[in-house]
CHARMM internal coordinates of N, CA and C (Angstrom, degrees):
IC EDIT
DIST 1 N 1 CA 1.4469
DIST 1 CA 1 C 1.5292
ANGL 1 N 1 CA 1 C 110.52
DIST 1 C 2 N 0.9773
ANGL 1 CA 1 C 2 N 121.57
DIHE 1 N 1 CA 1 C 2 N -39.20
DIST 2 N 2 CA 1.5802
ANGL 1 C 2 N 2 CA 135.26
DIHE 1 CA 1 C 2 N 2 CA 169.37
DIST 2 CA 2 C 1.6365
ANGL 2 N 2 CA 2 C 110.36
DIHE 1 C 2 N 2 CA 2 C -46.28
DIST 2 C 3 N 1.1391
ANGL 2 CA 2 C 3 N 111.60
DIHE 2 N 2 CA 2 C 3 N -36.07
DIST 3 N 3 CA 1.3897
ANGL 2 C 3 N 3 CA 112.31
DIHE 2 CA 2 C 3 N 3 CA -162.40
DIST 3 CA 3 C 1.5252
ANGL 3 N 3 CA 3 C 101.07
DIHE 2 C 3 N 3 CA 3 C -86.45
DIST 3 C 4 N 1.4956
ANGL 3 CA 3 C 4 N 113.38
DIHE 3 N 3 CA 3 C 4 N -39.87
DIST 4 N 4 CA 0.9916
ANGL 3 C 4 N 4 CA 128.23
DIHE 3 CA 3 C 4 N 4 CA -173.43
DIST 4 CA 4 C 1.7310
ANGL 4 N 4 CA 4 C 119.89
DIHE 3 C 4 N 4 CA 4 C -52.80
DIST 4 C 5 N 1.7495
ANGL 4 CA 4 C 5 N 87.78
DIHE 4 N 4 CA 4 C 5 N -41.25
DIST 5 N 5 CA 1.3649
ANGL 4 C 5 N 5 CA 104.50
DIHE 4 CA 4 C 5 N 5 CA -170.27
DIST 5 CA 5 C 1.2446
ANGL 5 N 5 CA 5 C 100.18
DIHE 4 C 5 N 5 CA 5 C -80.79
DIST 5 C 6 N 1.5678
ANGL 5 CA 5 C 6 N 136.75
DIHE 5 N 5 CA 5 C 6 N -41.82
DIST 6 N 6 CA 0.7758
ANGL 5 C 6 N 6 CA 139.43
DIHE 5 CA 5 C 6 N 6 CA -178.35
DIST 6 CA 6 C 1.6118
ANGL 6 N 6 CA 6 C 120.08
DIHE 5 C 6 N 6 CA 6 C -42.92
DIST 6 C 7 N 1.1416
ANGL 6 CA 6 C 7 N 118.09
DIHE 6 N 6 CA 6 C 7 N -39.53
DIST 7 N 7 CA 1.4137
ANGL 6 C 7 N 7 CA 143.35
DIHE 6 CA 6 C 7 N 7 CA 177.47
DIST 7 CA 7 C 1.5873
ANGL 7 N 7 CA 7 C 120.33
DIHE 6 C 7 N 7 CA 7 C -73.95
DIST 7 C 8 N 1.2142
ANGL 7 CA 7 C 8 N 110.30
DIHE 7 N 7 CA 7 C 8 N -32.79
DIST 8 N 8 CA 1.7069
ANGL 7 C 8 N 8 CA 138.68
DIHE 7 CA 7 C 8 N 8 CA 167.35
DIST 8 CA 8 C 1.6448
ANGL 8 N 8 CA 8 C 85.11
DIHE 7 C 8 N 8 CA 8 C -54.69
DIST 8 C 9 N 1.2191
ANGL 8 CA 8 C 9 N 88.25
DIHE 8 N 8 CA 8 C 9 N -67.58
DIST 9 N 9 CA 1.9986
ANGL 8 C 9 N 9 CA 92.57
DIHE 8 CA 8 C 9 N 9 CA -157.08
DIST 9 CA 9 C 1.6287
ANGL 9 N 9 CA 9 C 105.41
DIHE 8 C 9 N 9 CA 9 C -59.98
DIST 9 C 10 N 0.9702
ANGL 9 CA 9 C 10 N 113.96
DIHE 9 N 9 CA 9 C 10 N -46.17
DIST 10 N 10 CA 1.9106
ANGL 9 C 10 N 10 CA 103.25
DIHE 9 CA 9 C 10 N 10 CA -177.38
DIST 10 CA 10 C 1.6381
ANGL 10 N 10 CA 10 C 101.21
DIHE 9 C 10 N 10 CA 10 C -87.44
DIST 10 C 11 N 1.1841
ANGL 10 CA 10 C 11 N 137.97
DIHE 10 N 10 CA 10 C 11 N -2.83
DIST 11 N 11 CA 1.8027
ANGL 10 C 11 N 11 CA 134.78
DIHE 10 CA 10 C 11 N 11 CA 150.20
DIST 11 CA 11 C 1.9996
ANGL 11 N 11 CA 11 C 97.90
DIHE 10 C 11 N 11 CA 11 C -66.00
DIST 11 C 12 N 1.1126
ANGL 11 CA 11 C 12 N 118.99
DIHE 11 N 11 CA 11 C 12 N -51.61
DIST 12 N 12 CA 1.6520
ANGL 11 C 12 N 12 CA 117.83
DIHE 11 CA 11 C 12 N 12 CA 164.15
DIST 12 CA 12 C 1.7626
ANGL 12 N 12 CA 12 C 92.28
DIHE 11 C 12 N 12 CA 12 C 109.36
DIST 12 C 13 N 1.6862
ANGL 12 CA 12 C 13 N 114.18
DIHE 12 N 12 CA 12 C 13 N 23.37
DIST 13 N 13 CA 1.0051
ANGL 12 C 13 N 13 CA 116.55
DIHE 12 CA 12 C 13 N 13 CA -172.59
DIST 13 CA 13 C 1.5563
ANGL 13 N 13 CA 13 C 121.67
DIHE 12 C 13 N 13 CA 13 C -61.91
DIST 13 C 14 N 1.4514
ANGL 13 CA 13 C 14 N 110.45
DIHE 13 N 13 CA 13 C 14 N 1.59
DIST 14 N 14 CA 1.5423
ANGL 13 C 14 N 14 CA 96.16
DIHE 13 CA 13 C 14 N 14 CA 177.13
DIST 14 CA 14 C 1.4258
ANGL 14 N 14 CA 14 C 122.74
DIHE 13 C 14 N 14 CA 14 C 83.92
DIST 14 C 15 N 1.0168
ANGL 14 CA 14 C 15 N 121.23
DIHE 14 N 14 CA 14 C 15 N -36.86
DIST 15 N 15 CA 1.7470
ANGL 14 C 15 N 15 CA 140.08
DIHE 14 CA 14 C 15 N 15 CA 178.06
DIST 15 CA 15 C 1.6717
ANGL 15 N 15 CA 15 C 116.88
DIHE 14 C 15 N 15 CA 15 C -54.34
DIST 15 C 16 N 1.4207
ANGL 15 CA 15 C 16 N 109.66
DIHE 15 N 15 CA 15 C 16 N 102.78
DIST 16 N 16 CA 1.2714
ANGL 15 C 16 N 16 CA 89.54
DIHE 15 CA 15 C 16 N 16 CA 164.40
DIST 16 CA 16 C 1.6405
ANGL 16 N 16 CA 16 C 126.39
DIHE 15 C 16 N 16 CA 16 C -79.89
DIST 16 C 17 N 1.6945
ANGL 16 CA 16 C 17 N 108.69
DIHE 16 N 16 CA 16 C 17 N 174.14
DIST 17 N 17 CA 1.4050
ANGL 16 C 17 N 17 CA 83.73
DIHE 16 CA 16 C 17 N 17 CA -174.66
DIST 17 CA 17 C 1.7130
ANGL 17 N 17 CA 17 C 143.08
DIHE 16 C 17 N 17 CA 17 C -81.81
DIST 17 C 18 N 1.3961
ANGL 17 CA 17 C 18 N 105.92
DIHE 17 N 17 CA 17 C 18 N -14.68
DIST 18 N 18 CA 1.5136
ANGL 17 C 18 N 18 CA 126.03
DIHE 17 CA 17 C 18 N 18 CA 139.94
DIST 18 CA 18 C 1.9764
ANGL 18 N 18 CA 18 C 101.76
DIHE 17 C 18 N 18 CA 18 C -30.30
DIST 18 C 19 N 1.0343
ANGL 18 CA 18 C 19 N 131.32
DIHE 18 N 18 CA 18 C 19 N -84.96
DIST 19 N 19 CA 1.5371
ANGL 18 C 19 N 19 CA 139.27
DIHE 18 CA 18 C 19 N 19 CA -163.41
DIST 19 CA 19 C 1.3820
ANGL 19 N 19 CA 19 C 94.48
DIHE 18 C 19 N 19 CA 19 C -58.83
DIST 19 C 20 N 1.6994
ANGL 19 CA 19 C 20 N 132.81
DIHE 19 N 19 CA 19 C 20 N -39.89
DIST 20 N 20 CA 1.4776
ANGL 19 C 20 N 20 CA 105.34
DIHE 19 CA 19 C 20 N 20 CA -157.88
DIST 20 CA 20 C 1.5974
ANGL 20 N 20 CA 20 C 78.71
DIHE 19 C 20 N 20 CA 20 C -102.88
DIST 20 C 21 N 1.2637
ANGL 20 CA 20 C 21 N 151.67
DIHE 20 N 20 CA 20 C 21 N 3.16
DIST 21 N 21 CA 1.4782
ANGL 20 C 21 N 21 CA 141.44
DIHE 20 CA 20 C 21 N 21 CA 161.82
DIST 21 CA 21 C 1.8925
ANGL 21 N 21 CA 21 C 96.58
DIHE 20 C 21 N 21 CA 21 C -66.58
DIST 21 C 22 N 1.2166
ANGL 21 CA 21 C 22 N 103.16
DIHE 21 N 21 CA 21 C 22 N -49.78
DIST 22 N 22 CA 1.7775
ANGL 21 C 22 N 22 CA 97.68
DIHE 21 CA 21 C 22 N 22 CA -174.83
DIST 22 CA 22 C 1.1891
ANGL 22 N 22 CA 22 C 107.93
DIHE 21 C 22 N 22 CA 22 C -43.16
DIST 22 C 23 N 1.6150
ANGL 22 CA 22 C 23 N 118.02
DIHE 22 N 22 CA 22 C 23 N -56.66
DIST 23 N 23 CA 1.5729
ANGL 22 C 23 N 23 CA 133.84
DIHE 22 CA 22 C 23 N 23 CA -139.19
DIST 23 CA 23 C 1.8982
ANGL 23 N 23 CA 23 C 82.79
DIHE 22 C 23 N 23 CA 23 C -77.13
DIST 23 C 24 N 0.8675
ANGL 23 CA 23 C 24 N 120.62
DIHE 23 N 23 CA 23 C 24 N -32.95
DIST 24 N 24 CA 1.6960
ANGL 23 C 24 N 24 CA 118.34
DIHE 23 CA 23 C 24 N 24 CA -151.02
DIST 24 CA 24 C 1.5988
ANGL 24 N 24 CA 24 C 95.82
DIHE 23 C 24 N 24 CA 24 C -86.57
DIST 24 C 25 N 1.1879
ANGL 24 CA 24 C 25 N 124.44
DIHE 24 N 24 CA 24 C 25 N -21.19
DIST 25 N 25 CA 1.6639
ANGL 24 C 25 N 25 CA 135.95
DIHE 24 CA 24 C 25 N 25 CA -167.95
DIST 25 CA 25 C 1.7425
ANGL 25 N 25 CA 25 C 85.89
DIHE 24 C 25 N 25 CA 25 C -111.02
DIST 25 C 26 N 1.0574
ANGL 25 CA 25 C 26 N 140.78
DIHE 25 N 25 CA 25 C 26 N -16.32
DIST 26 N 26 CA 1.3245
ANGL 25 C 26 N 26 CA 117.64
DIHE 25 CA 25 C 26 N 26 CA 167.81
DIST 26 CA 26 C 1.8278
ANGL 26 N 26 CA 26 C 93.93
DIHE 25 C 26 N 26 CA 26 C -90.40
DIST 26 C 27 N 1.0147
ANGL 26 CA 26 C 27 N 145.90
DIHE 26 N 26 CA 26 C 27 N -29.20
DIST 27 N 27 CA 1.2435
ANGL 26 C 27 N 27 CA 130.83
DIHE 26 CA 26 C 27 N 27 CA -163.40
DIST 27 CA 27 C 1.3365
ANGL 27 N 27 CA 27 C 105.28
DIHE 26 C 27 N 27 CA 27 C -97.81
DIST 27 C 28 N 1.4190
ANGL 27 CA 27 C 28 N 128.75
DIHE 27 N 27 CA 27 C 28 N -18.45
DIST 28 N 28 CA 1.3714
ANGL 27 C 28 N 28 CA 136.61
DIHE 27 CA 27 C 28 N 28 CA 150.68
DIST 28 CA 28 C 1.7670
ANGL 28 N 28 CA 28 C 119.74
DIHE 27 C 28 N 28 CA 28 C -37.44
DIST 28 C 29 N 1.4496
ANGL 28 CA 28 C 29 N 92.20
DIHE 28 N 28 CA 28 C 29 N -39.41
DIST 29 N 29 CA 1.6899
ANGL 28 C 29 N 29 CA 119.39
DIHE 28 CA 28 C 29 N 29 CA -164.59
DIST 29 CA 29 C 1.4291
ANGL 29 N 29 CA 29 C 95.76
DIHE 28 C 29 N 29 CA 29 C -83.64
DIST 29 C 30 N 1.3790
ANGL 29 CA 29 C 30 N 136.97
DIHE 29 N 29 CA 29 C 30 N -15.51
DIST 30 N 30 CA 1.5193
ANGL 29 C 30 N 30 CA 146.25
DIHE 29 CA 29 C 30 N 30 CA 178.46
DIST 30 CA 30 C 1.4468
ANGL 30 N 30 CA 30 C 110.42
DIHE 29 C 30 N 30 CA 30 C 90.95
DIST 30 C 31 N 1.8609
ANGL 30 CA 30 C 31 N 124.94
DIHE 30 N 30 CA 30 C 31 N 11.23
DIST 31 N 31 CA 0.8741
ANGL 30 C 31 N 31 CA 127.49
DIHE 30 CA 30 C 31 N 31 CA 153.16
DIST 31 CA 31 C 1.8510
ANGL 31 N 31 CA 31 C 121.76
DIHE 30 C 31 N 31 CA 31 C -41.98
DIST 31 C 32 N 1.3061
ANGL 31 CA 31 C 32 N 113.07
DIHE 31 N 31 CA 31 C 32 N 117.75
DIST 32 N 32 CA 1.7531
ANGL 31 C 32 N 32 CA 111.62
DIHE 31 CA 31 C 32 N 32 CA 161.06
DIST 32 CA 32 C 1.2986
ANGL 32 N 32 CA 32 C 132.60
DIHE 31 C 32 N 32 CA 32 C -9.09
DIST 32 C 33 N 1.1102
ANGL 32 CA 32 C 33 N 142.88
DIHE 32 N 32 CA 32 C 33 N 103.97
DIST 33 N 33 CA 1.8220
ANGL 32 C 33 N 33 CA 133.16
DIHE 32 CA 32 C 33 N 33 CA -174.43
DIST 33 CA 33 C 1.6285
ANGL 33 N 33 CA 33 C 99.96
DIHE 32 C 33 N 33 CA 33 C -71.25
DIST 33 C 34 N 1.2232
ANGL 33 CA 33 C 34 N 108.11
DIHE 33 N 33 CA 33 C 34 N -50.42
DIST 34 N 34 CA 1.0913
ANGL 33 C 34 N 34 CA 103.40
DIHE 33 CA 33 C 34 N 34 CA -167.38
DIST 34 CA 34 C 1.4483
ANGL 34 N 34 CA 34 C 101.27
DIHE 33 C 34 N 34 CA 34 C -84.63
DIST 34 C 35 N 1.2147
ANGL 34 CA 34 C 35 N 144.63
DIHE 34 N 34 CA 34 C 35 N -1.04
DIST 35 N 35 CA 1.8938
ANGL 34 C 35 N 35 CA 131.53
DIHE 34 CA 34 C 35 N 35 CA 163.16
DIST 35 CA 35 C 1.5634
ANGL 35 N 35 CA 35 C 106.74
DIHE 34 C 35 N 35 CA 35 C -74.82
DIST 35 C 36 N 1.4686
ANGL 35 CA 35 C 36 N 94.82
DIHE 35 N 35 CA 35 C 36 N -22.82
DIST 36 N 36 CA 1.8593
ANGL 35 C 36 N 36 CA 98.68
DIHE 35 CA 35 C 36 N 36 CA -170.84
DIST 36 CA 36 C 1.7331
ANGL 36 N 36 CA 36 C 89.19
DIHE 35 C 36 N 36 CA 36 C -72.25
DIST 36 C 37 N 1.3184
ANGL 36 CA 36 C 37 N 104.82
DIHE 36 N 36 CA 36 C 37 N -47.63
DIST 37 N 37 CA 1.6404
ANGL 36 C 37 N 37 CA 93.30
DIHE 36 CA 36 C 37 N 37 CA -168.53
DIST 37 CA 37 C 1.6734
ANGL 37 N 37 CA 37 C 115.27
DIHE 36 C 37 N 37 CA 37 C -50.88
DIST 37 C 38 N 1.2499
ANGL 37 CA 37 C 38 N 97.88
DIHE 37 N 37 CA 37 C 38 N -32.64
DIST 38 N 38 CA 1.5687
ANGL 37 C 38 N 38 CA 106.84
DIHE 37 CA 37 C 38 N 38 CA -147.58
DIST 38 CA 38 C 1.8687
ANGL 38 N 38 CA 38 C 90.05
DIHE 37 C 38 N 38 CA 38 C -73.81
DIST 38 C 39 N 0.9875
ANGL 38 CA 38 C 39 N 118.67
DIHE 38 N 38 CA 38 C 39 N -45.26
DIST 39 N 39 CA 1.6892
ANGL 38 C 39 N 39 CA 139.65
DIHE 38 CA 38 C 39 N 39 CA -177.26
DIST 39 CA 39 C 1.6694
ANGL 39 N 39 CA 39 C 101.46
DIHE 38 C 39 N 39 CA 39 C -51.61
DIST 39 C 40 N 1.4895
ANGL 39 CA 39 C 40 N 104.80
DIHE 39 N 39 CA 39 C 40 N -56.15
DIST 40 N 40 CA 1.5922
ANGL 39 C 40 N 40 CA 120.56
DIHE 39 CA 39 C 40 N 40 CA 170.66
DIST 40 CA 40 C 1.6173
ANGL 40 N 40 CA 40 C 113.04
DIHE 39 C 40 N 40 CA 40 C -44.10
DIST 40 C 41 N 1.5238
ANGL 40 CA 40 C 41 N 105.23
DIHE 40 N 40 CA 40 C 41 N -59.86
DIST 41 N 41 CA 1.5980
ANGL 40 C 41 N 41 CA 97.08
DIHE 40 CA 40 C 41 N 41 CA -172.06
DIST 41 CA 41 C 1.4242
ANGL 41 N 41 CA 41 C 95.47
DIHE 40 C 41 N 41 CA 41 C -73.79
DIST 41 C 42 N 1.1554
ANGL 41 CA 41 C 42 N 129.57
DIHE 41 N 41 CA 41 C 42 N -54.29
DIST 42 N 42 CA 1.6504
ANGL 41 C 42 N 42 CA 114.03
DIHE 41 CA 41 C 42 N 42 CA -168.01
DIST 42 CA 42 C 1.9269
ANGL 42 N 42 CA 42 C 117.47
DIHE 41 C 42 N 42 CA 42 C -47.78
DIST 42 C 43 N 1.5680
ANGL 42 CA 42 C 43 N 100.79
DIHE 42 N 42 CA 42 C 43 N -26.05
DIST 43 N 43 CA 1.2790
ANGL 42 C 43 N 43 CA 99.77
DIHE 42 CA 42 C 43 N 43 CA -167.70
DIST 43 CA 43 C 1.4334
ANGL 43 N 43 CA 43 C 111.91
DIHE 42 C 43 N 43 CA 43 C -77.73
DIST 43 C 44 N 1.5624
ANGL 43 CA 43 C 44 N 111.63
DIHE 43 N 43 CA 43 C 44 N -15.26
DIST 44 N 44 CA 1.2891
ANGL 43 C 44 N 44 CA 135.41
DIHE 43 CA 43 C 44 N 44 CA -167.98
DIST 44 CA 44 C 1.5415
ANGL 44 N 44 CA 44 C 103.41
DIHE 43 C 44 N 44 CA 44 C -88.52
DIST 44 C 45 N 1.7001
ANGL 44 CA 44 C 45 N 127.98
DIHE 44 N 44 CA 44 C 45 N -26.25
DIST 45 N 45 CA 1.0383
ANGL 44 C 45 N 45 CA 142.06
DIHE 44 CA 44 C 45 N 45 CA -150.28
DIST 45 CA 45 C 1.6388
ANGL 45 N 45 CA 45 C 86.92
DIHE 44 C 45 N 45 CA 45 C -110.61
DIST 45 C 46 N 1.3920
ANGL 45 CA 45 C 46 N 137.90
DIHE 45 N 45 CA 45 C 46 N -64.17
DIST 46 N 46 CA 1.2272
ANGL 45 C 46 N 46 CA 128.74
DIHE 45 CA 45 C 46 N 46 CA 164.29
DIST 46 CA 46 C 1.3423
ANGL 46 N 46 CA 46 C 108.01
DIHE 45 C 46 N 46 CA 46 C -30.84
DIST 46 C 47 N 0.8017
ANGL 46 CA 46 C 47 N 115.90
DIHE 46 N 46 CA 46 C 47 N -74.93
DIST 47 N 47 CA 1.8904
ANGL 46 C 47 N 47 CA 138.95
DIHE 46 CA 46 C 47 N 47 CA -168.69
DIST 47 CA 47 C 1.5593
ANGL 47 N 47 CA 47 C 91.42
DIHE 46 C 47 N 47 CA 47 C -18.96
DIST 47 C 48 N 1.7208
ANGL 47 CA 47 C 48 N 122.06
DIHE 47 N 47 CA 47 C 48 N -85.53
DIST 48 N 48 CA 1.1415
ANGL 47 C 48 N 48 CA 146.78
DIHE 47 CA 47 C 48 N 48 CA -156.82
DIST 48 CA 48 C 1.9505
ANGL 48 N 48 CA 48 C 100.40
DIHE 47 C 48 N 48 CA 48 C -75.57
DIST 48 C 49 N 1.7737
ANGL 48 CA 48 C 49 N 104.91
DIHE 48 N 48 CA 48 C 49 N -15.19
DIST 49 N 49 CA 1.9828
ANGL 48 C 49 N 49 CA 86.25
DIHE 48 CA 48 C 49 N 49 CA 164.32
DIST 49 CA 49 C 1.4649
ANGL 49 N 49 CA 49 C 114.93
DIHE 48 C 49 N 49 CA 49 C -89.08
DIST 49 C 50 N 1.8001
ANGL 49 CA 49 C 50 N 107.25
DIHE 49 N 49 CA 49 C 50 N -7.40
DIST 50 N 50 CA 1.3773
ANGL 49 C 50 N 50 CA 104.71
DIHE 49 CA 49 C 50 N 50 CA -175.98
DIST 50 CA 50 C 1.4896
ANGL 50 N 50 CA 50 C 126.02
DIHE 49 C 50 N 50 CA 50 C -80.55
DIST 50 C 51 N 1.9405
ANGL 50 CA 50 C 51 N 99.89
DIHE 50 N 50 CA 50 C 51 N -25.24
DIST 51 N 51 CA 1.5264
ANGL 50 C 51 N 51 CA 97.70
DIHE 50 CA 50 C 51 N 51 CA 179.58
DIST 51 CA 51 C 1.4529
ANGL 51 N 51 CA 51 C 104.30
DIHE 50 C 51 N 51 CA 51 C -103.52
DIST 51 C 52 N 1.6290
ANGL 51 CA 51 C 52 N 126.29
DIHE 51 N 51 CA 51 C 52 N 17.72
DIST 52 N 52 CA 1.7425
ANGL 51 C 52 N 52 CA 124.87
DIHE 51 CA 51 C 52 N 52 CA 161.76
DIST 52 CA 52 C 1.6167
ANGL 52 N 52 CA 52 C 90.02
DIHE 51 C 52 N 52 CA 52 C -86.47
DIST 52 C 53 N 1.3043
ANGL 52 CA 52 C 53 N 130.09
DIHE 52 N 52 CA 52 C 53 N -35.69
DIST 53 N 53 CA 1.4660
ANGL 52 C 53 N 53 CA 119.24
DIHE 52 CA 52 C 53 N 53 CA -173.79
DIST 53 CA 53 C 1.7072
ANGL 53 N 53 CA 53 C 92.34
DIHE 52 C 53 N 53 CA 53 C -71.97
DIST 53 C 54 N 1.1820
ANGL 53 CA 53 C 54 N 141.10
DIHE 53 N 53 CA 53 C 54 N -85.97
DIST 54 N 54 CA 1.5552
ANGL 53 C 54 N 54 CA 142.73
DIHE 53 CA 53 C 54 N 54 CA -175.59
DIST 54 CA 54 C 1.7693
ANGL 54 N 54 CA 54 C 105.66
DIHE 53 C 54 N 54 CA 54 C -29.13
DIST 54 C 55 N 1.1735
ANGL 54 CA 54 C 55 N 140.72
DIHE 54 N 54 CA 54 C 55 N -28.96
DIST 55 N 55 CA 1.0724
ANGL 54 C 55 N 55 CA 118.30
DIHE 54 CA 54 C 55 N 55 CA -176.65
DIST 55 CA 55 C 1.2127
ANGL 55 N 55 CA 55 C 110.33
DIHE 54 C 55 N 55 CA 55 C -107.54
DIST 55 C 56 N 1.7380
ANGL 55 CA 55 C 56 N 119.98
DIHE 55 N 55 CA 55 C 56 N 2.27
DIST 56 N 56 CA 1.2382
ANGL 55 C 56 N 56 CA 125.55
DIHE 55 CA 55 C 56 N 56 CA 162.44
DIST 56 CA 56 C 1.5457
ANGL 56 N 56 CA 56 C 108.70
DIHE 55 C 56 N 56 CA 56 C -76.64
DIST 56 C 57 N 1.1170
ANGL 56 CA 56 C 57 N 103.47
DIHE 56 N 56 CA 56 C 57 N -41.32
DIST 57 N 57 CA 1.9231
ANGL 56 C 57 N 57 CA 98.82
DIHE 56 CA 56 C 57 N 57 CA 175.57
DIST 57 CA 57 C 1.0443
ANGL 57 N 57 CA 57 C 105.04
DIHE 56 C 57 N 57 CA 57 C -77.34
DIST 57 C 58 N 1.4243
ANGL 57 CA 57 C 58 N 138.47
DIHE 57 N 57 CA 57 C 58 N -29.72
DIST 58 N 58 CA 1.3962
ANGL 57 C 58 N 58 CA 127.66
DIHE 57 CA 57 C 58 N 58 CA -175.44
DIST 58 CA 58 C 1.6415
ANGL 58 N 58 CA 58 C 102.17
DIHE 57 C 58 N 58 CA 58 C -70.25
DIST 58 C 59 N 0.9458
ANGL 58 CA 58 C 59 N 122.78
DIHE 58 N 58 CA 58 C 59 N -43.41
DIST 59 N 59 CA 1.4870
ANGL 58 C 59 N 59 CA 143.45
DIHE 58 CA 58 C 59 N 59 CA 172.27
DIST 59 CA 59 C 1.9120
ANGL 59 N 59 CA 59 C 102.70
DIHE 58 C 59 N 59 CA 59 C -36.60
DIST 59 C 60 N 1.2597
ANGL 59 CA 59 C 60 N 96.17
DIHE 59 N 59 CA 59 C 60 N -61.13
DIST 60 N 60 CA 1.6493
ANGL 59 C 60 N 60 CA 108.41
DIHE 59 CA 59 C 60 N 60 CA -159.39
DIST 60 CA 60 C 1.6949
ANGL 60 N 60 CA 60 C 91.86
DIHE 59 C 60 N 60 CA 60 C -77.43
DIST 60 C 61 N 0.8876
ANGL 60 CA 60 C 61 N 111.15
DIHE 60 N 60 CA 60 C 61 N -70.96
DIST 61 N 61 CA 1.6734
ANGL 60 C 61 N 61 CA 111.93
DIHE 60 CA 60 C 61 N 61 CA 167.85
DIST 61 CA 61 C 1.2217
ANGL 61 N 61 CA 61 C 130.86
DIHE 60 C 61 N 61 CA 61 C -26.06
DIST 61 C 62 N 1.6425
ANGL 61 CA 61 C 62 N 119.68
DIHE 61 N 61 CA 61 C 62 N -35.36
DIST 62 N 62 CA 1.2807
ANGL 61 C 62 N 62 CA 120.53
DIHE 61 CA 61 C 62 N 62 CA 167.33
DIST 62 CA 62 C 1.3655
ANGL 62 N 62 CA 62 C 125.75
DIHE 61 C 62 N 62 CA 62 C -69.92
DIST 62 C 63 N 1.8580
ANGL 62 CA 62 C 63 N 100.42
DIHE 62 N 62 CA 62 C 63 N -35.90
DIST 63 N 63 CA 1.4392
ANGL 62 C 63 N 63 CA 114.23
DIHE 62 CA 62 C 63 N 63 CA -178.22
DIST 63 CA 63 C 1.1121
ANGL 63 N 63 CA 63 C 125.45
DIHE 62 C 63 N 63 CA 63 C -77.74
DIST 63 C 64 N 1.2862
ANGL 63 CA 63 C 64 N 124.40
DIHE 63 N 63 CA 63 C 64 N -0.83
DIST 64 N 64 CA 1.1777
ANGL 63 C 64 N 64 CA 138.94
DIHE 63 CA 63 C 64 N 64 CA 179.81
DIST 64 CA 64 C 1.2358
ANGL 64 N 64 CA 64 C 131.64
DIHE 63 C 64 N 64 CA 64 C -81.64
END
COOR INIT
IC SEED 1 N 1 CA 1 C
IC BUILD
């Protein structure tokens, strides 16, 4: 797992190692690598429209 992670970190994948231990035990399980990815960036892509929406209201709210 070390090695693995190790490799996560200089790819700049973002993954902690809890999340890339999940991802590796779902693809163990014969889960998709690449559906996990695809789920990953979108979840990452939600993630980052939810706190441009929150700091836009936090934004508008302050100025107000």
């Amino acid at each position: 797992m070390d090695a693995l992670y190790d490799l996560s970190q200089l790819l700049e994948t973002g993954l902690d190692r809890e999340t890339l231990a999940v991802l590796i035990g779902l693809t163990e399980q014969g889960v998709n690598p690449e559906a996990l990815a695809a789920v990953v960036k979108e979840l990452r892509r939600e993630s980052a429209a939810l706190r441009a929406a929150e700091a836009e209201a936090a934004e508008a709210e302050g100025g107000s």
